[in-house]
C-alpha positions, 0 to 999 in steps of 0.5 A: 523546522530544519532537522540536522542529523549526523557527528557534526550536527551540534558543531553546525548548528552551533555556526549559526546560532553561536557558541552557546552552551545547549542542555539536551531535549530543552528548547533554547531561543536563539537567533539564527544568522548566515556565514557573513554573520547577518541574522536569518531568522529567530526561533527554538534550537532543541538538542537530541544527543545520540543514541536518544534521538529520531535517528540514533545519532546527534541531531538538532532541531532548529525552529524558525517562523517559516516561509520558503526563503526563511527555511532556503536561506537556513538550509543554504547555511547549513550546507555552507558549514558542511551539511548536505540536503538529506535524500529522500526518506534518508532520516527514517532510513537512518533510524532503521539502520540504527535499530531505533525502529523496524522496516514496517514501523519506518514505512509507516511514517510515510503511510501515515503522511500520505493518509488518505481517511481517518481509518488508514491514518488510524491503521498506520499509527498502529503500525508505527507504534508496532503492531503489525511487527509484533503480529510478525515477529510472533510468527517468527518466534514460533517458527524458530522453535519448531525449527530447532526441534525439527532440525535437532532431531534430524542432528541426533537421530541416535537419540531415536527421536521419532518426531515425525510421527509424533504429531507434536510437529505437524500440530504446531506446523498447522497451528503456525499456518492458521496464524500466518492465514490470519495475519495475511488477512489482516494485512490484506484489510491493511492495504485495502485501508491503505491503498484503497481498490482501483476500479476501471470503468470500461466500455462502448462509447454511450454505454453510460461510463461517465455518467456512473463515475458521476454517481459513485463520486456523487458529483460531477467528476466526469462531461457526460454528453449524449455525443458518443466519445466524449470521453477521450482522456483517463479521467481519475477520482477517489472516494470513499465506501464506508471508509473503503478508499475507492480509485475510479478510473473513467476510460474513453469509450471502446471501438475501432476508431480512425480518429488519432485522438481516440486511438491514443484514449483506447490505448490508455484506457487498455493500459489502465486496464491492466494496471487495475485491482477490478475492471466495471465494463459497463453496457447499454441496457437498451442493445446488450450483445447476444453474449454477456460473457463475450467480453471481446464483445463488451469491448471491442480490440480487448481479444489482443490487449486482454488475452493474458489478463486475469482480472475479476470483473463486474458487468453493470448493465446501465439504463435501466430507466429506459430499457425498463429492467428493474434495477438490482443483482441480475437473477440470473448472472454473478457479479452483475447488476442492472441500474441507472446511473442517470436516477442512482437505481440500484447503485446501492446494491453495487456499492455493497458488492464492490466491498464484498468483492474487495473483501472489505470488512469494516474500519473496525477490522484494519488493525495496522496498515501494509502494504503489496511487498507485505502481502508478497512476503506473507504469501511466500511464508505460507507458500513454504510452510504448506509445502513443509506440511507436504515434506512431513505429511506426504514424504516424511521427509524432515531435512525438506521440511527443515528447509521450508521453514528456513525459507518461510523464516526469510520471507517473513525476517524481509517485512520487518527487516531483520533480512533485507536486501540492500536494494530493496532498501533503496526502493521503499526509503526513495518513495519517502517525502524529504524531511522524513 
C-alpha cells in the first residue's frame, strides 16, 4: 500500500489513476500507470477527505499486489507528480499536530509494531486507544482545580480565605499525590512490558557465564568451552519470564589480559555494563574470593570502570554441582543464590528473584505500555507536588506551592503533548518505521 497525505493528495493520485470520479472511504478499482502512461499495476484506490482521516488531512490510499519494484515504480510516480517519500514517523506526527491523537496514543503505534509479546502488544493497544492518556489528563484536571483555588485565594486575600489551614487543600494535595504514585507505577509495569529488563552477565573467565546464559534462554545461545575466555564478543538474546521481556547480555570474561582481542571484549563488556537495568556477576562456587562483597574482587579492572556506577546486582555463585553447596538463595546473602547452571539447579529460584527484583507484577497488571520520558515526566510531576506539600505543610507558603503545581502541570502536559518542546518532537517521531 502506498499512503499520500497532504492538499495534492487526490490531484496525484488522480495522475495515476485517471480522472475518475472517487466517492469517499469506498474502495474503487483502478489501474495504476506511470508518467508515460504504461500500467504499473492494478488495485484499490480509497479516498479519506479531510479533517476524516489518519492524519486530518486528504489522504489516499492506493493498494496494489506488492513486491518491492511494483511499490518502487509507484512511489517514483508519486514523486514524479509532486509527492515527496515521507520522513520517519512523519504520518503519526502529522495526525498529532492535527489533534487527531495525543504523543502517547501516537508513540503507541510504534510500541505496537515493535511488540515483542503478546502482553506488550496487549499494553500498547490500551495505550493507542488512550488509556494511559486518560489516566493522565485525569491527574491534570484535578490538579488545575486545586490550582485555581490556591491561586484564587492567594489573588483575594481580602476575602480572608484561611486556605491553608483549611485542610481541604493539603487533603486533595495528598489525594493528588497518592494517584500520581500509582500511575507511576503502572507505568513502570508499561515499560517493563515494553522494554523488558537488561540483564548483563558478568564475571572471571570460566565463572560459567556462557553456560548460565544457556540456561536462562533455555537453549544454546552462547559456545560454552572449558578453554578460559571463550567468550571475547557481547553476545545478546531475548527471552521471555512469564510475559517479562528478559535482555541477556553475555560478556567476555574479566582479567588482566595482554591479549589486543580481549582487551577490546572487556571494554565492551564494561560499556554494556553501564548501559545495563541489572548486572548477574557470576563466580566459581569451587574458588569464591575471601570477599563476596569486593565487587573489584569479583571483577577485575571494574574499581576504575565502575566507580560512579549505581547498579543493583545479583551474585550467583555457579557450580554447584561440583562445589557441593545445595542449590538455592544463600542463607545468609541478599540477592544471592548458589546454582549450577550446567543441571538447572536452582535456576528456578533466580527466575522468580530477577522479576521480584524488576518489579514484575504479572501480564494482568500492564494496563498500557510507557515509556522512559513517561517515567522521567511522572517523576518530575511527583517531585514537585512533594515539594508543594512541603511549601504548605513546613512554611505556609502558598505562592511556593502555586508554583509547584505549575511545575508539576508541565511535566505531566510533556507525556501526552499538551506542552511539548519542538525537538523533542523530532526525537520520539524520527524512532518511527517509515510508512507510519
Amino acid at each position: 500500500m502506498v499512503r499520500l497525505s497532504g492538499e495534492r493528495a487526490l490531484n496525484i493520485a488522480k495522475c495515476l489513476i485517471g480522472e475518475r470520479s472517487l466517492s469517499p472511504r469506498k474502495a474503487h478499482f483502478s489501474t495504476f500507470k506511470d508518467p508515460g502512461g504504461q500500467v504499473i499495476d492494478e488495485g484499490l484506490v480509497l479516498w479519506f477527505p479531510a479533517p476524516g482521516s489518519f492524519t486530518g488531512e486528504e489522504v489516499v490510499e492506493l493498494q496494489g499486489h506488492g513486491g518491492p519494484v511494483i511499490l518502487d515504480m509507484l512511489v517514483a510516480a508519486c514523486v514524479h507528480h509532486g509527492a515527496r517519500q515521507a520522513r520517519a514517523g512523519e504520518f503519526s506526527q502529522r495526525a498529532f499536530l492535527n489533534d487527531k491523537m495525543d504523543l502517547t496514543q501516537a508513540e503507541a503505534i510504534a510500541d505496537l509494531i515493535d511488540a515483542g509479546t503478546r502482553e506488550s502488544a496487549r499494553a500498547a493497544l490500551n495505550s493507542l486507544q488512550g488509556a494511559f492518556s486518560r489516566e493522565v489528563n485525569t491527574l491534570v484536571e484535578q490538579l488545575i482545580q486545586l490550582r485555581i483555588y490556591v491561586e484564587a485565594a492567594i489573588d483575594f486575600p481580602e476575602e480572608e480565605i484561611d486556605f491553608l489551614s483549611e485542610g481541604g487543600v493539603a487533603d486533595d494535595l495528598r489525594s493528588l499525590i497518592d494517584q500520581a504514585k500509582a500511575v507511576l507505577a503502572s507505568a513502570r509495569q508499561g515499560r517493563l512490558v515494553r522494554e523488558g529488563l537488561s540483564l548483563v552477565i558478568a564475571g572471571r573467565p570460566n565463572a560459567g557465564k556462557s553456560s548460565l546464559m544457556n540456561a536462562l534462554a533455555g537453549f544454546d545461545a552462547a559456545i560454552v568451552t572449558e578453554v578460559a575466555g571463550t567468550t571475547r564478543d557481547v553476545l545478546r538474546e531475548s527471552i521471555q519470564l512469564d510475559g517479562m521481556p528478559l535482555n541477556l547480555i553475555d560478556t567476555a570474561g574479566l582479567r588482566e589480559s595482554g591479549d589486543q582481542i580481549e582487551q577490546e571484549g572487556i571494554r565492551r563488556a564494561f560499556a554494556e555494563i553501564k548501559k545495563a537495568d541489572r548486572l548477574l556477576v557470576v563466580v566459581d562456587a569451587q574458588d569464591p574470593p575471601g570477599d563476596l562483597d569486593d565487587l573489584a574482587a569479583l571483577l577485575p579492572q571494574s574499581q576504575r570502570q565502575l566507580d560512579d556506577l549505581r547498579l543493583p546486582v545479583t551474585l550467583v555463585l555457579n557450580k554447584a554441582d561440583l562445589s557441593g553447596d545445595p542449590p538455592g538463595p544463600h542463607p545468609s546473602r541478599p540477592d544471592t543464590f548458589i546454582l549450577s547452571a550446567a543441571n538447572g539447579a536452582g535456576m528456578d529460584a533466580l527466575r522468580t528473584h530477577l522479576k521480584v527484583a524488576a518489579g514484575y507484577q504479572g501480564e494482568a497488571q500492564s494496563r498500557f505500555s510507557a515509556r522512559r520520558r513517561h517515567i522521567t515526566a511522572l517523576q518530575e510531576a511527583l517531585a514537585a507536588l512533594d515539594k508543594g506539600a512541603e511549601q504548605l505543610h513546613g512554611h505556609a507558603a502558598g505562592e511556593l506551592l502555586a508554583e509547584d503545581l505549575r511545575a508539576a502541570q508541565q511535566a505531566l502536559e510533556e507525556i501526552t503533548g499538551a506542552f511539548t518542546a519542538d525537538d523533542l518532537l523530532g526525537r520520539i517521531f524520527s524512532s518511527f518505521c517509515i510508512g507510519k
